[in-house]
N, C-alpha and C positions, 0 to 999 in steps of 0.2 A: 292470612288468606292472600294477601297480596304477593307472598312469596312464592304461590303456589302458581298466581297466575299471571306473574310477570314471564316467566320463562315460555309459556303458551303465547302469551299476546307478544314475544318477541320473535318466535318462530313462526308465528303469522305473515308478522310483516315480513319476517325476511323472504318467506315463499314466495308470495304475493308480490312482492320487489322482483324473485328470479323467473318467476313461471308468467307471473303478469306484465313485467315489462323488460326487463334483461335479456329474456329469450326471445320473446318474440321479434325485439329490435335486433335481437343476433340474425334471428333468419329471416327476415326483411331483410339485413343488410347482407346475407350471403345469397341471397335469390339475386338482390337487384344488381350485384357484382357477378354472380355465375350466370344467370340466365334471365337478362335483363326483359327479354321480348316475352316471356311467357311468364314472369313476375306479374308483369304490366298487362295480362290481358289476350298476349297472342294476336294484338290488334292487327286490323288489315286498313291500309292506308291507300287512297286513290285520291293525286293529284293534291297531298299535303292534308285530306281531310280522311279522317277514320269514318269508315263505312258498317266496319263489324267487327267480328272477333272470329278467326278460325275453330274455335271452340263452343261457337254456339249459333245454332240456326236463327233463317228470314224467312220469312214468307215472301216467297214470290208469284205471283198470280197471272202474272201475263204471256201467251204463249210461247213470245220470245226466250223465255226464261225454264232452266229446268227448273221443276219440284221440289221442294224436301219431303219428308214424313212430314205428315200431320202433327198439330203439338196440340196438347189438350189444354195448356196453361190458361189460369184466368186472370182478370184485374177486378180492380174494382169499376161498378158503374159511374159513368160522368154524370147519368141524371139523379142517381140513389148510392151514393155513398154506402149504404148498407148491404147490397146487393154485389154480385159477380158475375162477370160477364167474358166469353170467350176473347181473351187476348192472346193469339198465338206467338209463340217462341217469346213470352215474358220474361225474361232472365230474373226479375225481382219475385216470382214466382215458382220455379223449377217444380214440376208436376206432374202424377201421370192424370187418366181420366179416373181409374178406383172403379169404373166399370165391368164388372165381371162377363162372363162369355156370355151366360144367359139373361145379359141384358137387355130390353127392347130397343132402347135409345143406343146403346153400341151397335147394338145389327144391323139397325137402319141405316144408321151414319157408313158404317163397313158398306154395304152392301150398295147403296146410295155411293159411292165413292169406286166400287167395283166397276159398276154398270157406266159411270160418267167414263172413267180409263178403258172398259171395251170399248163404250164408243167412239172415241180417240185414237185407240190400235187395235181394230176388229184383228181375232187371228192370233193373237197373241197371249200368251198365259201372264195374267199382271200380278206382277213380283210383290209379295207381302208386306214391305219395307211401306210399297205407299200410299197403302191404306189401315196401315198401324201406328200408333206412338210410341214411344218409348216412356220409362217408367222418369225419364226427368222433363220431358217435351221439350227439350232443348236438340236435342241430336243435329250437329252440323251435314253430317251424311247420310247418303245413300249409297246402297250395294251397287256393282259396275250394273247389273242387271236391269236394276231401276232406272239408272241412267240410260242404257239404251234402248229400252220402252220408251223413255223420254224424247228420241232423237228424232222420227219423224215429223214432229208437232212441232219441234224447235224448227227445223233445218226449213218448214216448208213455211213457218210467220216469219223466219229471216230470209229468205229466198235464196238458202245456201244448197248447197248438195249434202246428200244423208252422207256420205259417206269423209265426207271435211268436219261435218259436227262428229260422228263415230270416234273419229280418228284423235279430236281432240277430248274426246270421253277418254279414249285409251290412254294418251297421255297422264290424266289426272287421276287416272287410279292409284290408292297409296295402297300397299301390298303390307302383308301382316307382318306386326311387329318383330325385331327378330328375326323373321321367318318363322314365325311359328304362331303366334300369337294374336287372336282375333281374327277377322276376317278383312279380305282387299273390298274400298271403299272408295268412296266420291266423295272429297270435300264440295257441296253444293255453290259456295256462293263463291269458293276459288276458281269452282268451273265459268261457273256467271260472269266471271270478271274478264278470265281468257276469252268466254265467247265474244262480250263486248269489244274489246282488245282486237281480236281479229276477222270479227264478223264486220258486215253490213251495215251502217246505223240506219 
């Protein structure tokens, strides 16, 4: 019997040797030599301290600041450990909300979210990007459209001219991959940081 299952229990390990730690340390070690910034995170650094990651949204709340989508991510509760509670852009959570169209608590939340952005830009058709999540609640961006819905409410809590914040939305549009691929977007918090950068404090 042992001759039958020395030759199995020696092609275990050897797998287990290449798939479990040989390879991975390979492409660890060719990610961090080719493409050391996006190994590492795609981090975004201000003034020596990392602030976020180009790859994954913040919530931002203050008018000064553009928007992301909503993220539906949860945590756990500080008071009940048992329990979940809305953490937005959780990255140790990636998430959508699993609320279907006919749900109560979606509509409301939707709808509830409509009504606060008409009355922020009477006049204006509010672009679907933000007041929907995405199926990971992470998304670092928004459509160029989103963004300049966004630009009255920024331009007038920093005392800038609409057309200085526009212009630096135009800037920060990344256009589709390739040329073909996906759709042209707004990194949110790269924009945030331009605004900071050249706005008003």
């Amino acid at each position: 019997m042992l001759r039958e299952l020395r030759p199995a229990i020696v092609v275990f390990i050897g797998l287990m040797l290449i798939t479990g730690l040989a390879y991975p340390l390979a492409m660890t070690g060719m990610a961090q030599a080719l493409f050391p910034r996006q190994a590492n995170g795609s981090l975004i650094e201000k003034d020596g301290t990392v602030i976020g990651s180009s790859l994954i949204g913040q919530q931002f709340s203050s008018d000064r600041y553009f928007h992301g989508r909503p993220s539906a991510t949860l945590g756990p509760d500080p008071a009940d450990s048992s329990k979940s509670v809305a953490q937005p852009y959780n990255a140790a959570n990636s998430m959508g909300s699993n609320l279907g169209p006919t749900s109560k608590a979606l509509i409301e939340r939707v709808q509830g979210d409509v009504n606060t952005l008409k009355a922020e830009n009477p006049g204006m058709a509010v672009p679907i990007d933000l007041v929907t999540t995405t199926a990971s609640g992470l998304d670092p961006h928004i459509s160029p459209d989103a963004a300049i819905f966004q630009v009255p409410r920024v331009a007038k809590a920093r005392g800038m001219p609409d057309n200085r914040v526009r212009d630096l939305v135009s800037q920060h549009v990344e256009g589709r991959l390739f040329g073909f691929l996906g759709e042209p977007r707004v990194n949110v918090l790269a924009l945030n940081l331009a605004l900071d950068g050249g706005a008003p404090k």
